[in-house]
N, C-alpha and C positions, 0 to 999 in steps of 0.2 A: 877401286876407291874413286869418287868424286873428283872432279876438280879443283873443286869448293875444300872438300878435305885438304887435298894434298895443296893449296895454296897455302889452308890454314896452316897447316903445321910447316909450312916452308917459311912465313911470319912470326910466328910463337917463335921459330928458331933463332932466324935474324933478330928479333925484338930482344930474344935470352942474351945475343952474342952482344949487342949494344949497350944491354944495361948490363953484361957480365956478372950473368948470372946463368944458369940454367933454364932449359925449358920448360922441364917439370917445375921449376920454382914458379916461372912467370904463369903456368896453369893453374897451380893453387893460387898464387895471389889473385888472377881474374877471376877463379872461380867464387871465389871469399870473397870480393867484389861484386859479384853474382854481372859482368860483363861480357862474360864467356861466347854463350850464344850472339849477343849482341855484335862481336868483332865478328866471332865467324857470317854472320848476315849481312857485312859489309862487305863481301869478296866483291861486289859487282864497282863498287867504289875503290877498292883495294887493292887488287889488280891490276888497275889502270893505269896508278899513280906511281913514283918514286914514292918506294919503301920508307923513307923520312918523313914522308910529308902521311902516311899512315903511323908511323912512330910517334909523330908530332902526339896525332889526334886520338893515337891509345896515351899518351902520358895522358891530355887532357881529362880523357872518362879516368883516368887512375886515381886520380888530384881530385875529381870531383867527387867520385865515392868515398876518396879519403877522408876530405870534410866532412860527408856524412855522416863519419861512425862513429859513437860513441864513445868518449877519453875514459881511461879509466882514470880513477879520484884515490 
């Protein structure tokens, strides 16, 4: 496995534990989100940082695609 992987899912992990939820949950809402790839391409940014201040800037993309979607009427 990558490092790249195993960072990701060391993130999805912590990100589930923060919002108290699950992993698998936090997968499908990114993926439904269509963000997925985009986090995992941030490992080089990700990595580096305290894990909050990437938590931060996955809420932000979360809230931003949120806006985007369509209400239902």
């Amino acid at each position: 496995m990558s490092k790249e992987s195993e960072f990701f899912i060391y993130l999805m992990e912590r990100y589930a534990e923060y919002k108290k939820t699950s992993a698998t949950e936090i997968l499908a809402q990114w993926d439904k989100l269509c963000i997925t790839d985009m986090i995992y391409n941030l490992y080089e940014i990700y990595h580096c940082e305290a894990l909050e201040n990437a938590f931060d800037d996955i809420d932000e993309l979360v809230q931003e695609r949120l806006k985007g979607l369509p209400t239902a009427t």
